[in-house]
C-alpha positions in Angstrom: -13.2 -11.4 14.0 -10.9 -8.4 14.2 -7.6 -8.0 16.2 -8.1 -6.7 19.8 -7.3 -3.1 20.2 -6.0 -2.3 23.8 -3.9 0.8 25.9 -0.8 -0.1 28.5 1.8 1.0 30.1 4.6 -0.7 28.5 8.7 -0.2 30.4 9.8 3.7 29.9 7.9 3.9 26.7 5.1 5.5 28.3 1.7 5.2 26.9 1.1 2.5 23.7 -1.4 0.8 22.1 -1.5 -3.0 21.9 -2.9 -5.3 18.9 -3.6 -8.9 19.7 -5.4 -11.8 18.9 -4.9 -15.5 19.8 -1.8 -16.0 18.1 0.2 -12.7 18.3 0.7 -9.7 19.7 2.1 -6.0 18.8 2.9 -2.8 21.1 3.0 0.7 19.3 4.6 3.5 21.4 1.9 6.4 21.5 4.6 9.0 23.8 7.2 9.0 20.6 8.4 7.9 18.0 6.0 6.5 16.8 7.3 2.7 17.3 6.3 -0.6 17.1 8.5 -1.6 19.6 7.4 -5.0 20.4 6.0 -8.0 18.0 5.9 -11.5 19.6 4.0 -14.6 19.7 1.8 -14.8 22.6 3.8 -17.2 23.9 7.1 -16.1 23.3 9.8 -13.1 23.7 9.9 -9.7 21.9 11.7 -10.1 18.6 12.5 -6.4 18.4 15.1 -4.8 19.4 14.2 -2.4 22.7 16.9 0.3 23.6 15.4 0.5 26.6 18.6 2.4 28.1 18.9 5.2 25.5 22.3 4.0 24.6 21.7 4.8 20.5 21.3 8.7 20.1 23.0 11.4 17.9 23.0 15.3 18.6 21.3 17.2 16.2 22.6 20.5 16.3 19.9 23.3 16.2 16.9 19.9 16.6 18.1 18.3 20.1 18.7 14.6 20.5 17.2 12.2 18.2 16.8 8.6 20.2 16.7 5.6 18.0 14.6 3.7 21.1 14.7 0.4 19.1 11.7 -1.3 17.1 10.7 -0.5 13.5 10.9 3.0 12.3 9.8 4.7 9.0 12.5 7.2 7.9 13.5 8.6 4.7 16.4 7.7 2.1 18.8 9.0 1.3 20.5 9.8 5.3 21.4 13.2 5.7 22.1 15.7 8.4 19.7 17.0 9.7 16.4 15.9 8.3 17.1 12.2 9.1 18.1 12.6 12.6 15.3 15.2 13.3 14.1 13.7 17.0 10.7 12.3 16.9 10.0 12.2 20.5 6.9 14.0 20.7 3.2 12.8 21.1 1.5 10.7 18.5 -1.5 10.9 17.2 -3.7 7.7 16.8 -7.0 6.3 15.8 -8.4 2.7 15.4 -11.4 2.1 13.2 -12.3 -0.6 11.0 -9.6 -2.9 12.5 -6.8 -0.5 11.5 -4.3 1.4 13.8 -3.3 4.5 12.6 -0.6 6.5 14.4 1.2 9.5 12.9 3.4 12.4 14.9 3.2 15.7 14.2 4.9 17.4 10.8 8.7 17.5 10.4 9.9 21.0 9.7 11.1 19.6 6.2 7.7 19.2 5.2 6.8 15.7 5.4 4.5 13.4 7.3 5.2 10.2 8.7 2.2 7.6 9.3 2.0 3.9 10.5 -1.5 1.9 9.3 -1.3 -1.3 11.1 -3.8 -4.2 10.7 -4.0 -7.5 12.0 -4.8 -10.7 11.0 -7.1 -13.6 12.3 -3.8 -15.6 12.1 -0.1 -15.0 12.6 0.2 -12.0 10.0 0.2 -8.2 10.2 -0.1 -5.5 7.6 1.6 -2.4 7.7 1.4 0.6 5.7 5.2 3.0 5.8 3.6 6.4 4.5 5.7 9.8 3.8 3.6 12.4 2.5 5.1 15.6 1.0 3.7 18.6 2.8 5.4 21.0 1.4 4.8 23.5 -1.8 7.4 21.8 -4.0 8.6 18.9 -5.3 10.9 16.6 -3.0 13.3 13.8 -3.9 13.3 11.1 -1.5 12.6 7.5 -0.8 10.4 6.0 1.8 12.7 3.3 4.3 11.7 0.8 6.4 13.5 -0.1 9.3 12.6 -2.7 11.5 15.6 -3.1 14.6 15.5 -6.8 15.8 16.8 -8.5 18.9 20.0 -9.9 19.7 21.0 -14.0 19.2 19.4 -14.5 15.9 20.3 -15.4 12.2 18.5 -13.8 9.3 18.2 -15.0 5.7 17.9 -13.0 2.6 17.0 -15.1 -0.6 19.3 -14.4 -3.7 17.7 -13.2 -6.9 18.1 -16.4 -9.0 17.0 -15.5 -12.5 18.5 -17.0 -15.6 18.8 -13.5 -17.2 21.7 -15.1 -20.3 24.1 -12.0 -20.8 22.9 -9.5 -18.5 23.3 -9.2 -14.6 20.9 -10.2 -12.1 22.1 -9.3 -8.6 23.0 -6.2 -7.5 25.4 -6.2 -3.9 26.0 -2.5 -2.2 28.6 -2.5 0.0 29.4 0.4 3.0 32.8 1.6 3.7 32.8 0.3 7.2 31.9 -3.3 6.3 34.4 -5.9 6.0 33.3 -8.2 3.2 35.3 -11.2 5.0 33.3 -10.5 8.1 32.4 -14.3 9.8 29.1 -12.8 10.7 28.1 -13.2 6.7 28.1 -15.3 4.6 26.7 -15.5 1.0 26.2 -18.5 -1.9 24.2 -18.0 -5.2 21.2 -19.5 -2.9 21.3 -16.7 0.1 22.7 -14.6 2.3 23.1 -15.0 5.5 23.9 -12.4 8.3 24.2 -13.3 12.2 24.0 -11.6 15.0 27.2 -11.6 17.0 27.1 -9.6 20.6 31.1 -10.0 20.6 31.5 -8.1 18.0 33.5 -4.8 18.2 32.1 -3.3 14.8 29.4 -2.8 12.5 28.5 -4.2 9.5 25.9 -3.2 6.7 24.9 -4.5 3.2 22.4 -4.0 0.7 20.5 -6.5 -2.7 17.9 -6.7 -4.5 16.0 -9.4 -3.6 13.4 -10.2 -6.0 11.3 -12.3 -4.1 10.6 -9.4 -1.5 11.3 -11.5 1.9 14.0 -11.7 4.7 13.4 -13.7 7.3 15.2 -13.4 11.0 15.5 -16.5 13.5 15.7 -15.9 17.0 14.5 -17.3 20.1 12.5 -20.2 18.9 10.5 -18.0 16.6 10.6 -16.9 12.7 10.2 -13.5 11.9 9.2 -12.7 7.9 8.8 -9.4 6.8 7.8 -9.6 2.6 7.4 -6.6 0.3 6.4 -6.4 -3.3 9.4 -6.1 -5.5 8.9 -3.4 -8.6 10.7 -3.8 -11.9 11.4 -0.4 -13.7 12.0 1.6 -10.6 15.0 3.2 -9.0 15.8 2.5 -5.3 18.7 3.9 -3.3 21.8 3.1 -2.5 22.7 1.8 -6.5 19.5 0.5 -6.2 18.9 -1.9 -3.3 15.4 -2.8 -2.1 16.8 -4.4 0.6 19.3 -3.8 3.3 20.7 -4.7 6.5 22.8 -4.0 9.4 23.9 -5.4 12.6 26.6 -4.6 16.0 27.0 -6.2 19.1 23.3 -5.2 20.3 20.8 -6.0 17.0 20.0 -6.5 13.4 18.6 -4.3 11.4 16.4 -5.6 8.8 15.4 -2.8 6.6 13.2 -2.5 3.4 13.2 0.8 0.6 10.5 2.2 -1.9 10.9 4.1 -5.1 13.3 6.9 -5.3 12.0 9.6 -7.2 10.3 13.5 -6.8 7.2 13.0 -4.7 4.5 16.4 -6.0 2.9 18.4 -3.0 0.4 15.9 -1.2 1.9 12.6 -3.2 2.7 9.9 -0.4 5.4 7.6 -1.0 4.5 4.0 0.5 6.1 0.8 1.5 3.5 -2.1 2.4 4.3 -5.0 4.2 3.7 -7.7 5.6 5.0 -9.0 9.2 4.6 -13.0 9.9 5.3 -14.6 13.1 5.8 -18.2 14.8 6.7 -20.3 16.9 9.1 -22.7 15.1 11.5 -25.6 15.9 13.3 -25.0 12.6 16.9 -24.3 12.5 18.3 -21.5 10.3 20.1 -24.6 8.6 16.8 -25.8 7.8 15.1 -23.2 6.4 18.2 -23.0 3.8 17.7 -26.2 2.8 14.3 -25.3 1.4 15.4 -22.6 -0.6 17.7 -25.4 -2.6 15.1 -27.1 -3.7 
């Protein structure tokens, strides 16, 4: 039995298309973006992030206004202006066959297309397909970034890499100028890291790993959110090579995964697949530590 594949209305989102079965339930914005702006159990609330307001926006000069509307968003690495903040607020195409949602928007004028495959489970799981494919005539360096903007209140947990590697190194830690490593929102052992959402807080704070077993997950609202990736030896990733990284204000957490980093040939896709798990949990971020110390 496949997901059900649905169309609504959903807040100022405009048009979307809904994926459901008993367990969960996901929203996709089909008016821009695209988004998935909403991913729940079907019992409980949204754990994304929905800038329902328009408060997160930056001025593109020559583009318009890119809106960041909240959700999970594919965008490219490394951040520059102004590809990255090219506004994505048109129309989205979409198809669903075989079980699997497709949406992608029209062609950025750097030549690149952006595309969301989404397929659900029979059980509390969701696969997702992050596709960038090089439209263009030449080669272009980029990576392919996952950003998935969750709601406020929570904790999230990052495993540490804990491989006995002797005399070489096995974690690697970017830091951003803006972050205060003393920030009481984090805190990290040899075991994890740990990163909590604080609506008091008065400024930002963003960090990066490579976490070789390819999870994070977030706690919020008497659900646990788990969004797993494959982890690749041998390749280069951003930011001094981070497969992982996160961010979080006063209004949500960012938890955000990164593919290879590389020249992508005309027509070569670059792709992060991953895998979304949600439930309804009594379990205590506390608790969910203690497993990873055994």
């Amino acid at each position: 039995m496949k997901a059900n594949y649905s169309k609504l209305f959903y807040q100022n989102y405009g048009n979307c298309a809904c994926l459901e079965n008993d367990s969960i339930r996901m929203i996709v914005t089909l008016d821009l973006g695209p988004r998935i702006i909403s991913f729940s159990t079907r019992n409980g609330k949204n754990i994304l992030f929905e800038d329902v307001d328009r408060e997160f926006c930056e001025l593109n000069k020559g583009y318009g206004t890119w809106y960041a509307y909240g959700g999970h968003r594919l965008w490219k690495a490394p951040e520059v202006m102004p590809e990255t903040y090219c506004p994505d607020h048109g129309k989205v195409e979409c198809s669903f066959s075989d079980g699997i949602l497709t949406v992608q928007p029209k062609p950025t004028p750097f030549g690149k297309q952006f595309s969301l495959e989404i397929e659900m489970s029979e059980q509390n799981s969701v696969r997702i397909v992050n596709r960038i494919t090089n439209l263009s005539d030449q080669p272009q360096r980029f990576a392919p970034w996952s950003i998935t903007s969750l709601s406020g209140g929570g904790t999230e947990i990052i495993p540490m890499c804990r491989a006995k590697t002797g005399f070489l190194p096995n974690r690697v830690m970017s830091i951003w100028s803006y972050t205060d490593v003393n920030d009481e929102r984090f805190r990290m052992t040899n075991t994890y890291a740990a990163l909590r959402h604080d609506v008091h807080a008065d400024h930002p704070f963003k960090v990066g790993f490579n976490v070789t077993d390819g999870y994070a997950v977030y706690f919020a609202n008497g659900q646990m959110f788990r969004k797993s990736v494959t982890p690749h030896r041998d390749v280069r990733y951003p930011d001094f090579c981070c497969n992982f990284e996160t961010y979080t204000n006063q209004h949500f957490i960012e938890c955000e995964t990164l593919g290879e980093e590389r020249d992508y040939a005309p027509g070569e896709s670059a792709v992060i697949e991953e895998t979304w798990e949600i439930t309804d949990t009594d379990m205590t971020p506390e608790q969910f530590i203690a497993t990873l110390a055994e």
